[in-house]
C-alpha positions as CSV (number, residue, x, y, z in Angstrom):
1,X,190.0,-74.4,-85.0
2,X,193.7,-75.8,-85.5
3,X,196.8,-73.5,-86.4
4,X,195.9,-70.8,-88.8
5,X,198.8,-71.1,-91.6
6,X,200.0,-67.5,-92.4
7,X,200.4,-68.1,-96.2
8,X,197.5,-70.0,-96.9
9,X,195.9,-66.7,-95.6
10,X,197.7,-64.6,-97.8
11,X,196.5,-66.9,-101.2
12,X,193.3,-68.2,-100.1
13,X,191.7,-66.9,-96.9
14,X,189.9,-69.2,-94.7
15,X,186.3,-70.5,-94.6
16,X,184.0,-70.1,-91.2
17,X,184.9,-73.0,-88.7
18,X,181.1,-73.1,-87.2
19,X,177.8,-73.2,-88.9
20,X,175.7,-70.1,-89.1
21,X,172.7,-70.1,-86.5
22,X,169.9,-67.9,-84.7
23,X,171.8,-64.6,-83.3
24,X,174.9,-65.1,-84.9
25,X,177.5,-62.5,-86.3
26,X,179.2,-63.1,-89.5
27,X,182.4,-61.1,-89.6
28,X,184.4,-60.7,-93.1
29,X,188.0,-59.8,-92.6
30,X,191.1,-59.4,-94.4
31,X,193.3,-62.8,-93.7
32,X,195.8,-60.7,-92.7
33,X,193.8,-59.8,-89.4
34,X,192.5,-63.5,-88.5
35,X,195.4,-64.5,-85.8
36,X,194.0,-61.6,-83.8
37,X,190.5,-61.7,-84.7
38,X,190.6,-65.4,-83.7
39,X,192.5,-64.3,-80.4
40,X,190.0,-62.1,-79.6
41,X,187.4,-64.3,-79.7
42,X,189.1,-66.9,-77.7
43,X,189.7,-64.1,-74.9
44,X,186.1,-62.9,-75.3
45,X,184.1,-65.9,-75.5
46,X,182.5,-64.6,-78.3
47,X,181.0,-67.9,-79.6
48,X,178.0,-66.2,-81.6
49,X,180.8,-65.0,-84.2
50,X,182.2,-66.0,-87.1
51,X,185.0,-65.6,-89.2
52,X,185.7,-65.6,-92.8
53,X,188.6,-63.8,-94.1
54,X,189.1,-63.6,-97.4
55,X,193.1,-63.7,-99.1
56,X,195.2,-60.9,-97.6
57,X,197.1,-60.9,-101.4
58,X,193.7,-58.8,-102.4
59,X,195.8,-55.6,-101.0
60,X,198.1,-56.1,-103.9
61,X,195.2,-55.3,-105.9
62,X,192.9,-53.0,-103.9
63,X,190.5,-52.1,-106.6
64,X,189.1,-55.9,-106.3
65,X,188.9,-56.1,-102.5
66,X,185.4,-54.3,-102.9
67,X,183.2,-56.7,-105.4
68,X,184.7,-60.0,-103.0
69,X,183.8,-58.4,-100.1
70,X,180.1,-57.8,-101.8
71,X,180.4,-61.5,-102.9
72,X,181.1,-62.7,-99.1
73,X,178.1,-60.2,-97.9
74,X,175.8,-61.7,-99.7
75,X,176.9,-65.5,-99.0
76,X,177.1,-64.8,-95.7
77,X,173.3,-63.3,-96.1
78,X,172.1,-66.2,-98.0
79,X,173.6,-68.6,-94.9
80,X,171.0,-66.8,-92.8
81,X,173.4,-64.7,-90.2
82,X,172.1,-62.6,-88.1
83,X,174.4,-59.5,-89.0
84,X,177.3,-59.4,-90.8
85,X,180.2,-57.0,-89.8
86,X,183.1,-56.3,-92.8
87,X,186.7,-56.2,-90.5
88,X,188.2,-54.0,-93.4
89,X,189.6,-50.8,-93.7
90,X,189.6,-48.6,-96.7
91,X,192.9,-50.5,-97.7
92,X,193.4,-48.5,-101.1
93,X,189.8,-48.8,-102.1
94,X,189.2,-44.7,-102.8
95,X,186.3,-44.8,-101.1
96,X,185.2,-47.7,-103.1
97,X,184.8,-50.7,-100.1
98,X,182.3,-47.5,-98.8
99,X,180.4,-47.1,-101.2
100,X,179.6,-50.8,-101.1
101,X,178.7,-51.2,-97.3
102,X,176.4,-48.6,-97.9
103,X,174.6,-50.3,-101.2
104,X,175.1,-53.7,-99.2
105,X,173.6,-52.1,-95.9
106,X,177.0,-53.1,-93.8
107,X,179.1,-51.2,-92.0
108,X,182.8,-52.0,-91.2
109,X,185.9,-50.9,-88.9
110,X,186.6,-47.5,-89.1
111,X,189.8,-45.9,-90.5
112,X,192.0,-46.0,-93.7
113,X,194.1,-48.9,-93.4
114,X,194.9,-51.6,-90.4
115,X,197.6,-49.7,-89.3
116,X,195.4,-46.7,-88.4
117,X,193.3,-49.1,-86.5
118,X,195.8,-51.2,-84.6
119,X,197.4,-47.6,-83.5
120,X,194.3,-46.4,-83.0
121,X,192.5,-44.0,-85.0
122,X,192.4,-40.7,-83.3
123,X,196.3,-41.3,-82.1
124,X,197.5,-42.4,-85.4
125,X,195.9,-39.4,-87.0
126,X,197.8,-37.3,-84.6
127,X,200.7,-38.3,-85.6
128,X,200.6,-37.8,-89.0
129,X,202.7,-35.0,-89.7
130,X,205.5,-36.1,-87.6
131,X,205.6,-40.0,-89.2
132,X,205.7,-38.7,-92.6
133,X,208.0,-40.7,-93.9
134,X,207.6,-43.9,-92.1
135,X,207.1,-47.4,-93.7
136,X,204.7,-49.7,-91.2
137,X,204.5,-53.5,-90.6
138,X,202.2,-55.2,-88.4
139,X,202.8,-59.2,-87.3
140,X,201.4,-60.5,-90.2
141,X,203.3,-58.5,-92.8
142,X,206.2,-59.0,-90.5
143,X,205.5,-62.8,-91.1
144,X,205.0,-62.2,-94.6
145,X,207.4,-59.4,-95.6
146,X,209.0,-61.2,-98.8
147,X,205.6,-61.8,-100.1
148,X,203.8,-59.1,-99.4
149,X,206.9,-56.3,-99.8
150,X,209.9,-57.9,-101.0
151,X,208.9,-59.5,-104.5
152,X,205.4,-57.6,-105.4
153,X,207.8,-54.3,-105.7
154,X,210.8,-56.2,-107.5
155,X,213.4,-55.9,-105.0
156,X,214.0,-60.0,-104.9
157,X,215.3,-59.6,-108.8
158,X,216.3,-55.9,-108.5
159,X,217.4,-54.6,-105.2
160,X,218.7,-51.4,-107.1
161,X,214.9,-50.2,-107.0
162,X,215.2,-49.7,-103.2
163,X,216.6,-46.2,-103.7
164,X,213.5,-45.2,-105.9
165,X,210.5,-47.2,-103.8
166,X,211.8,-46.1,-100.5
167,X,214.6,-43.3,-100.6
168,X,211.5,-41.0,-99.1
169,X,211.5,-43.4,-96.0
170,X,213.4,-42.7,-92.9
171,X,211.8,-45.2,-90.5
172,X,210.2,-48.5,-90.5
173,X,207.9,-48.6,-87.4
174,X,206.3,-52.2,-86.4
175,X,203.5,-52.0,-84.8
176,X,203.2,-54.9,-82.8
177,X,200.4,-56.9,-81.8
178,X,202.1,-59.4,-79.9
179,X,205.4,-59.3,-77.2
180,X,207.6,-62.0,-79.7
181,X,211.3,-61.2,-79.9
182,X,211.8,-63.2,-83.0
183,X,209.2,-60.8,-85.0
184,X,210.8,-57.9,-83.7
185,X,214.2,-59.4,-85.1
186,X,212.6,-59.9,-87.9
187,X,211.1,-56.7,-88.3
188,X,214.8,-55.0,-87.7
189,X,215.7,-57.0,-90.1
190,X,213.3,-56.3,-92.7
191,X,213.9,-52.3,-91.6
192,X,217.7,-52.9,-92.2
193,X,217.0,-54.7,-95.3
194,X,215.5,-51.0,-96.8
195,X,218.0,-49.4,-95.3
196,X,215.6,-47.5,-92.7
197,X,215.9,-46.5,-88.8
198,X,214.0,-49.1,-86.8
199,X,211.4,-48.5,-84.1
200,X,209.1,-51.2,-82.3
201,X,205.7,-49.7,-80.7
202,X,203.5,-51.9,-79.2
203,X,199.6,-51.3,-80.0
204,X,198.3,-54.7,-79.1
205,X,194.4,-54.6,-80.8
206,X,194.0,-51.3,-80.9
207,X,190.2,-50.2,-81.6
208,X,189.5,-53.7,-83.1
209,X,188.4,-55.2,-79.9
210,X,186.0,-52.3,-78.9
211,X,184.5,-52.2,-83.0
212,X,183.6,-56.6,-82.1
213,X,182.7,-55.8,-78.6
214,X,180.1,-53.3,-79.8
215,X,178.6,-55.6,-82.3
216,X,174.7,-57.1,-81.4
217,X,174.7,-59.8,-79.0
218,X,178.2,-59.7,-77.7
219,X,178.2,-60.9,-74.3
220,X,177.2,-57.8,-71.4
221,X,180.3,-57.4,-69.4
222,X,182.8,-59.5,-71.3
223,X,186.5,-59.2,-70.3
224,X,187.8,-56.1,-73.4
225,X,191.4,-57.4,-74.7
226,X,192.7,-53.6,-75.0
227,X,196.1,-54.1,-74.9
């Protein structure tokens, strides 16, 4: 597959690249998570997966993101794959994206959101009480911080709204995936753009490499990205 295109992930997803076969693994991401789904892969050799992410813009409306995920489980069952794995969070669902893995007999990635997942659960967790009042971007939203923060809370046309959307905020924390010194200067940017403190921690791909590794008929022994 070429150059995935940031935007067109955000409005429209992206479609599998490889035909469903015997043995493979269908997994059904957020587009927001395909640049390091899609790196793991390459790193892993994991050629019995596939990837179809649907439009990362769902999050703006979280109450939808379960019935399209139900509607990709049970395309990706009628293609004939082997298992099918859903690379979502709870991501504002209420519970709701649960409740249908469990009627659609799927499981997905544990935790509430990617950036629980990317820090790791059990260590983002932990540090609940003392990150209180951060604000967290990962690459993508990085990448996409107009579209995805900027003009869905009005602050393109009225910038006065920053006080009332974020006056609770002290921090903005991106958590990296990748070492790129023109996100994290754009990250600053976007923290100094809401008036927050900035931080950079690194979490690389947190506990989404182990959640694919485990996943039937990954390869025995196959390098773990971790970092």
């Amino acid at each position: 597959m070429g150059e995935v295109d940031d935007a067109m992930l955000a409005e429209a997803g992206m479609e599998a690249a490889g035909a469903p076969g015997a043995g493979k693994v269908l997994l059904i991401a957020c587009g927001a998570l395909a640049r390091e789904i899609l790196a793991l892969k390459r790193i892993n050799g994991w050629a019995h997966m596939e990837l179809v992410c649907l439009p990362a813009k769902l999050h703006l409306t979280p109450d939808r993101i379960p019935d399209a995920v139900r509607g990709a489980v049970r395309r990706g069952r009628a293609q004939g794959y082997a298992e099918i794995f859903v690379v979502y969070a709870d991501c504002g669902t209420g519970g709701g994206l649960d409740r249908m893995c469990e009627e659609e007999g799927v499981a997905r990635i544990a935790g509430p959101h990617c950036y629980s997942f990317f820090d790791g659960v059990e260590a983002f967790a932990a540090r609940g009480d003392e990150e209180m009042r951060v604000f967290y971007l990962t690459d993508f939203l990085v990448k996409q911080f107009d579209a995805f923060v900027i003009r869905p809370m009005g602050l393109d046309r009225h910038p006065e709204l920053r006080d009332m959307l974020f006056g609770n905020y002290e921090e903005l924390v991106y958590l990296a995936q990748t070492d790129d010194p023109a996100l994290d200067r754009a990250a600053e940017a976007a923290a100094k753009r809401l008036g927050l403190a900035y931080r950079r921690r690194f979490t690389g791909y947190g506990d989404l490499a182990p959640a694919l590794a485990g996943l039937k008929g990954a390869r025995a022994g196959a390098q773990s990205a971790l970092t």
